[in-house]
C-alpha positions as protocol buffer text, in pm:
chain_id: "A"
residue {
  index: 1
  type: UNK
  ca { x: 0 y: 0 z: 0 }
}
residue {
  index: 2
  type: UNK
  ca { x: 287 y: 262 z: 56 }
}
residue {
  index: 3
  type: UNK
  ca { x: 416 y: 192 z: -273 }
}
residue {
  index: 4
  type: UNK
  ca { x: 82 y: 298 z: -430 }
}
residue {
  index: 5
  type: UNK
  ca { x: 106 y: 585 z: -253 }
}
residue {
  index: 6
  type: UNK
  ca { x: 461 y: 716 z: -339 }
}
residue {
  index: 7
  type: UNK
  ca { x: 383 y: 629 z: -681 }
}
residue {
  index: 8
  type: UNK
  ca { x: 53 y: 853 z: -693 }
}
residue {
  index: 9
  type: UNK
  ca { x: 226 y: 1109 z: -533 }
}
residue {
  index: 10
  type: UNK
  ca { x: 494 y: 1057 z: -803 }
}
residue {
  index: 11
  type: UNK
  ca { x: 241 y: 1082 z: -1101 }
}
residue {
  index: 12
  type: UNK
  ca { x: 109 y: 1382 z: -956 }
}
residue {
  index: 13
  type: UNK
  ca { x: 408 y: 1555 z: -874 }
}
residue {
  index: 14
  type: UNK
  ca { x: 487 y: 1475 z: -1251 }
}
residue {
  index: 15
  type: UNK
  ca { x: 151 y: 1597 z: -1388 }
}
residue {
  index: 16
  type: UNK
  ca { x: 179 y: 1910 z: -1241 }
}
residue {
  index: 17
  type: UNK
  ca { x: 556 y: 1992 z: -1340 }
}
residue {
  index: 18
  type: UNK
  ca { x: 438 y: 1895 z: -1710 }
}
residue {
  index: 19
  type: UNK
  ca { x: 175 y: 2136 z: -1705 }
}
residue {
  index: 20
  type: UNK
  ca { x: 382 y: 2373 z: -1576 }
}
residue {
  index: 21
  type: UNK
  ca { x: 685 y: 2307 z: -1837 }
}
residue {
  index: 22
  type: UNK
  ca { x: 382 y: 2399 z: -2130 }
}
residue {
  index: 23
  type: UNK
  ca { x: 287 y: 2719 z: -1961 }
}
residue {
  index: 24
  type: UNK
  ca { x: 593 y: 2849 z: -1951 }
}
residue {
  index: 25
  type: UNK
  ca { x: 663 y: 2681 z: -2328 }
}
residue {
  index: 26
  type: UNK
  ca { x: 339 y: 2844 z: -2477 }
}
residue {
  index: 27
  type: UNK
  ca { x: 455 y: 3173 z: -2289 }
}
residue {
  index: 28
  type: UNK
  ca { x: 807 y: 3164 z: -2470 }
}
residue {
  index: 29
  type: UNK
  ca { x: 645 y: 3078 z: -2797 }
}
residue {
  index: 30
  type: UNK
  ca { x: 403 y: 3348 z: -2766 }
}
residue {
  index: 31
  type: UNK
  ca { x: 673 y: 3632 z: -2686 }
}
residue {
  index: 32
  type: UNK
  ca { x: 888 y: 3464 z: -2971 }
}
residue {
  index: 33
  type: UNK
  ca { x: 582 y: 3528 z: -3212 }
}
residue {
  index: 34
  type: UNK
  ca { x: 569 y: 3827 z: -3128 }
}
residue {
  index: 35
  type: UNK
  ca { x: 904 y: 3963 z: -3182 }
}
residue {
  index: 36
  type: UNK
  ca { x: 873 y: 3806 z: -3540 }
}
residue {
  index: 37
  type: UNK
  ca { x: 587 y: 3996 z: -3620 }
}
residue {
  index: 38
  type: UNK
  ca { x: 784 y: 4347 z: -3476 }
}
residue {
  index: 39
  type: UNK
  ca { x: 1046 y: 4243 z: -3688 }
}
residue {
  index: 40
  type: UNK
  ca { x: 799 y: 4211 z: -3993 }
}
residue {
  index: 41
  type: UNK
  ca { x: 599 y: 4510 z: -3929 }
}
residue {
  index: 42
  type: UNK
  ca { x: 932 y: 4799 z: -3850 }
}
residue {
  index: 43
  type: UNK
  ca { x: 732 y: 4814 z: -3496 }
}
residue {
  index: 44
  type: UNK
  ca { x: 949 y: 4927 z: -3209 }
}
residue {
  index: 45
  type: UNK
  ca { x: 676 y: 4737 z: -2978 }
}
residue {
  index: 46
  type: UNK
  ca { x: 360 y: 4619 z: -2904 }
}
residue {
  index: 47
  type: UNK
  ca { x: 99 y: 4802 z: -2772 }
}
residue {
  index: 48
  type: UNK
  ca { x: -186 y: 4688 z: -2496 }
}
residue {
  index: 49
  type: UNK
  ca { x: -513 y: 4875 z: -2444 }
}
residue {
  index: 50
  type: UNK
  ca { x: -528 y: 4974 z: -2051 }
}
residue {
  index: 51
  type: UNK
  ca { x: -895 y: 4865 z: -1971 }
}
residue {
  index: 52
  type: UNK
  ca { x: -889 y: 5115 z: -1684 }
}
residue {
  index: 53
  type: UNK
  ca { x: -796 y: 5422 z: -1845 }
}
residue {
  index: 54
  type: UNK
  ca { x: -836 y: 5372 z: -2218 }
}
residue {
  index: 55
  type: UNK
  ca { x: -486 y: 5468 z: -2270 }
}
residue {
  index: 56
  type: UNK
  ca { x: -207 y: 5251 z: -2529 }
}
residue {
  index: 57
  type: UNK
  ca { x: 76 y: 5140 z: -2375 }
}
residue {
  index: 58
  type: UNK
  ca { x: 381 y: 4924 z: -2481 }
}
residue {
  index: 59
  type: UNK
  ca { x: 311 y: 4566 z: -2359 }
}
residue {
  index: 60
  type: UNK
  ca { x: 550 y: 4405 z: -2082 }
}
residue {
  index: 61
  type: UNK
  ca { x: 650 y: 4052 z: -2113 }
}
């Protein structure tokens, strides 16, 4: 029985560290993507809409 234990806690443990590795790979991707498209468009940035104030600002990563 403590061996099914350790070895749930094992999967889990591994679960959540995969899901975590694909956040932060989707998050990487995503800034990479955008860089390309600066690149293509002769942008110096990206702006982001402030929902509070209305006002453009560059986006931080």
């Amino acid at each position: 029985m403590p061996q099914l234990i350790f070895f749930a806690l094992v999967g889990v443990v591994a679960f959540m560290g995969y899901r975590k590795f694909v956040r932060e790979a989707e998050r990487v991707t995503a800034k990479a993507r955008r860089a390309r498209q600066e690149a293509a468009n002769g942008s110096m940035g990206t702006l982001v809409k402030d929902p509070e104030t209305g006002e453009y600002r560059l986006a931080k990563d």
